[in-house]
N, C-alpha and C positions, 0 to 999 in steps of 0.2 A: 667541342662538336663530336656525332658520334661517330663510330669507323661507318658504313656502308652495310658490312658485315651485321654490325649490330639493332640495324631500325627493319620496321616493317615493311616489304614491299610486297607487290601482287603480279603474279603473272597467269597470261591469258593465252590460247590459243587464235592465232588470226586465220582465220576459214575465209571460203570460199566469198562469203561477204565484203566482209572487208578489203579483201584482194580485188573485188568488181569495181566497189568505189574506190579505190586508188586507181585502177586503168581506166576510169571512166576521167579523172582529172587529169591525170594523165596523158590522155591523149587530146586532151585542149591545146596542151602546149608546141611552142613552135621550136624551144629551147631547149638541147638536150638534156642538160648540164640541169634545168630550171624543171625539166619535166621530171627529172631524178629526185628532185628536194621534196617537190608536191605530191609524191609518191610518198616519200616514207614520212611525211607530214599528215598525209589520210591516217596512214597507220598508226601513228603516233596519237593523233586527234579520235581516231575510233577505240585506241585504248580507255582512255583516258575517260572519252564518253561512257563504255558500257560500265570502267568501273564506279564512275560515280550514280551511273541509274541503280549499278546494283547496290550502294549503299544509301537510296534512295533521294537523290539528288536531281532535282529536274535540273536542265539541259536544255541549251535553243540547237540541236543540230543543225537544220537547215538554215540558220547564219551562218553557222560554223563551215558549211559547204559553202555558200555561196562568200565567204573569205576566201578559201583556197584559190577561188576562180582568178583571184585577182593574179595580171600577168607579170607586173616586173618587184611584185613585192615576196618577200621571204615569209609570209605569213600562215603562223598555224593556231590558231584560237579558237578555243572553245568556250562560247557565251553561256553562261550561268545566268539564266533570267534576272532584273532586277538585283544584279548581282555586280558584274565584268566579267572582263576577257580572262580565260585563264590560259596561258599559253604552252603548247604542249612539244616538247623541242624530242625528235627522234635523237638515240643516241645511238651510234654504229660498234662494235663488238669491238673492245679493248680502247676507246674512246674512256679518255683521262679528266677530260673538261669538254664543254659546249659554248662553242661560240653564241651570244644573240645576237641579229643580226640589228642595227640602229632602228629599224620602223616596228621594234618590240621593246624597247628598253622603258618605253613608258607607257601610260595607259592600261597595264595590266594588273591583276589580283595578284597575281604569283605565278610560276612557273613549274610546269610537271616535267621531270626527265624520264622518257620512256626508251629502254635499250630495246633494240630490235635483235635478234639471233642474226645468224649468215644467210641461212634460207630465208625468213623476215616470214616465219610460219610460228612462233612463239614473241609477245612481245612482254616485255616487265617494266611494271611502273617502279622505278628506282626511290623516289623522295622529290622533296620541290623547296623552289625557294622563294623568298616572299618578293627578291626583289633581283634585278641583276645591271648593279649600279657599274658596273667597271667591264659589261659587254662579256663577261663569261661567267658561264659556273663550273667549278670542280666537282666534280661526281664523286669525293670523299665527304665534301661538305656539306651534303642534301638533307634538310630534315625530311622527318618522316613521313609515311602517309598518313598518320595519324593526327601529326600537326598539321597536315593540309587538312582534313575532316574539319579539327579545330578552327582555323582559319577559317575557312565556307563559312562556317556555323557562327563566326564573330562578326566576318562581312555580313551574311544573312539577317542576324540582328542589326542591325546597323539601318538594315533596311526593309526594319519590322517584318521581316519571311522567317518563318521561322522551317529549317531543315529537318526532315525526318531520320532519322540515324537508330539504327539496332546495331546495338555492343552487346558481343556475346557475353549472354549472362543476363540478357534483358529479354525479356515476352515480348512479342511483337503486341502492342496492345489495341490496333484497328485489326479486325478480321477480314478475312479475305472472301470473297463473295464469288464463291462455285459457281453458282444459281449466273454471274454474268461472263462466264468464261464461253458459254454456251452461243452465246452472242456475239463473240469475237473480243470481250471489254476485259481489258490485265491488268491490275496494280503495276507500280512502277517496278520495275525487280526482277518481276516474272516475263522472261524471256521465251523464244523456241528451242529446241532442245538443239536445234544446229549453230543454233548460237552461243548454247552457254559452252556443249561438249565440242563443237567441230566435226572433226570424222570418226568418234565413237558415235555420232547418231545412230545408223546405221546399224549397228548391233543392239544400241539401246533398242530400238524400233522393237525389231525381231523379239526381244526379250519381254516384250509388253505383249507384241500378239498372241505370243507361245501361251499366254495365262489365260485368256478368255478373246473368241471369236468375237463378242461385242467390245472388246477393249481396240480392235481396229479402226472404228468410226468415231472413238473418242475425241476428245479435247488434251491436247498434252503440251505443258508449259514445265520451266527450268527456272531456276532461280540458284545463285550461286549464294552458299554459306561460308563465311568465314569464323573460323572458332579462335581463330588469332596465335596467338604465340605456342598456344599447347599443342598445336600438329606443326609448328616448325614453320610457321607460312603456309601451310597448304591449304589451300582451298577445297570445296566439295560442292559439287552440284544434287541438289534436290529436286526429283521429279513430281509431280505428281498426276495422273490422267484421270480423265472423269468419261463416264456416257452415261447416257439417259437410260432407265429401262422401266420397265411397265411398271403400271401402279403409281407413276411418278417417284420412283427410286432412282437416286446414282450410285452407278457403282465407281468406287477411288480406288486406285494404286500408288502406292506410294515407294519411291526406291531411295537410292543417295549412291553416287558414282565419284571417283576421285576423276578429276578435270582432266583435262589430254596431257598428256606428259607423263602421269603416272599410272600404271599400271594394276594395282592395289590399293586397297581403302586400308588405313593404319588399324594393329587389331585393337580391342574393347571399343570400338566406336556404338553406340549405344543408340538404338532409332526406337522411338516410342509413339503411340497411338495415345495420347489422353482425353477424358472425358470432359467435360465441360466444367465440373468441377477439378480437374487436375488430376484423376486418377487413372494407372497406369491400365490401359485395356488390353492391350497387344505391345510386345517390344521383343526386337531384335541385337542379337550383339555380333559384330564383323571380327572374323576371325584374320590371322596374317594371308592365308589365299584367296579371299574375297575381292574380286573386283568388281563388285556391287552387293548391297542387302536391299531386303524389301519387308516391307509390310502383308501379311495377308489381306489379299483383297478383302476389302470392304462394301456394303450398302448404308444409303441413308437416305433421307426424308427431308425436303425442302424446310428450314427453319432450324437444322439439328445443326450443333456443332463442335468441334473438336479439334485438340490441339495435335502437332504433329513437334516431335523434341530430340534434337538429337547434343548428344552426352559424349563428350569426351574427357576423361578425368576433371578438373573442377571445372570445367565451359562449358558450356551450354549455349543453343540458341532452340526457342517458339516460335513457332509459325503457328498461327489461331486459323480455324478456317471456320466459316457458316456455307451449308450447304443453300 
């Protein structure tokens, strides 16, 4: 089995969000002790949820809520449509092993360990296990999140669904539809930007007004990119804003921020504009004091389309977009 050390994990900023839905279940309870579990059980459970949207895994949240509600059981599950229960067990800072509590030991897909910090303002998805026959797991002993991808994806067959999954190094190969962001309508992935970054929004904002007055009334969505092993685990969120403007033009911006926690984007991080056959139009490269790059704003024409690539020594991930 591998150290901890050596598999993949993911961590997330827990914002203002997530902290609302944990006091909201929270204060159902009548039991201190009970109201404490269901707290860092939202948390754990909203981990878990956002990272499998962003690797594009649908999710029934509102089971997954209305389980929490329940009052004398230990219950944190998050329903995979067509799929089961995946259970998502909070882990506390310097916690060795996790108990399961006996009304989880069966009936589930597998289990995610998510460590909470002290403040329970950063959460990390640690590894998962498929099964927890003897009522604990050791947190040396987790496989990966990559074996849990794999798992999804072998239950999912199983049950003729088939999961959508980009592995850096693979082109997103549906495009993504500008033309309905307009409308309120997001692929699975693409988040608000308070959600992917937390309390960098805020400056992100301001950083998008500074470039164009009409970039105010825009549309702006986040999508978190993972390039996997080659940035050390780190994560990256990718922006991008759209508005309308006359003629039936929009104008795009496009940025990429490193996630809350860190400070700087790693340097040759590579952000490129390509055309629809693949060629490089516009590209950007992030040097070590960069704590974001951008693309020069751009315009374009309902039906054009173009890819958006960001390059980190040999990884890569495409995002395909049609305006």
């Amino acid at each position: 089995m591998k150290n901890l050390s050596d598999i993949l994990t993911f961590t997330l900023p827990l914002g203002l969000n997530a902290h609302a839905l944990a006091k909201q279940y929270w204060n159902q309870q009548t039991d201190e002790e009970k109201a404490k579990q269901v707290y860092l059980n939202t948390l754990a459970i909203y981990a878990v949820n956002f990272y499998l949207n962003c690797m594009g895994i649908k999710t029934n949240w509102d089971a997954s809520c209305n389980s929490i509600r329940q009052i004398l059981a230990d219950v944190a599950v998050l329903e995979i449509p067509n799929v089961g229960l995946l259970d998502c067990r909070p882990v506390l800072p310097k916690m060795q092993a996790i108990a399961i509590p006996p009304e989880a030991w069966s009936d589930r897909i597998g289990y995610v360990a998510v460590q909470l910090d002290e403040s329970l303002r950063m959460a990390t998805l640690l590894g998962f296990s498929e099964t927890a026959l003897t009522g604990e797991l050791s947190v040396n002993q987790l496989r990966s999140l990559e074996d849990l991808l794999a798992h999804l994806t072998a239950k999912t067959s199983q049950s003729k669904i088939s999961i959508p999954r980009q592995e850096p190094g693979n082109e997103s190969k549906s495009k993504i539809q500008l033309s309905q962001w307009l409308e309120n309508i997001f692929e699975i992935g693409w988040h608000s930007i308070e959600t992917i970054l937390g309390s960098k929004q805020q400056n992100l904002a301001f950083s998008l007004r500074s470039n164009s007055n009409s970039i105010e009334s825009s549309m702006k969505r986040a999508k978190l990119i993972d390039l996997g092993l080659q940035l050390g685990n780190q994560s990256l969120a990718m922006l991008v804003a759209i508005t309308s403007e006359p003629e039936q033009k929009v104008g795009i911006l496009v940025q990429v921020h490193p996630m809350e926690g860190e400070t700087y984007l790693p340097p040759n991080l590579k952000l490129s504009m390509l055309s629809e056959s693949g060629e490089i139009l516009q590209e950007v490269v992030s040097r070590s004091v960069d704590n974001y790059i951008q693309l020069k704003r751009f315009r374009g024409l309902p039906g054009e389309s173009f890819g958006i690539k960001l390059t980190f020594g040999e990884a890569s991930v495409t995002e395909n977009f049609v305006i």
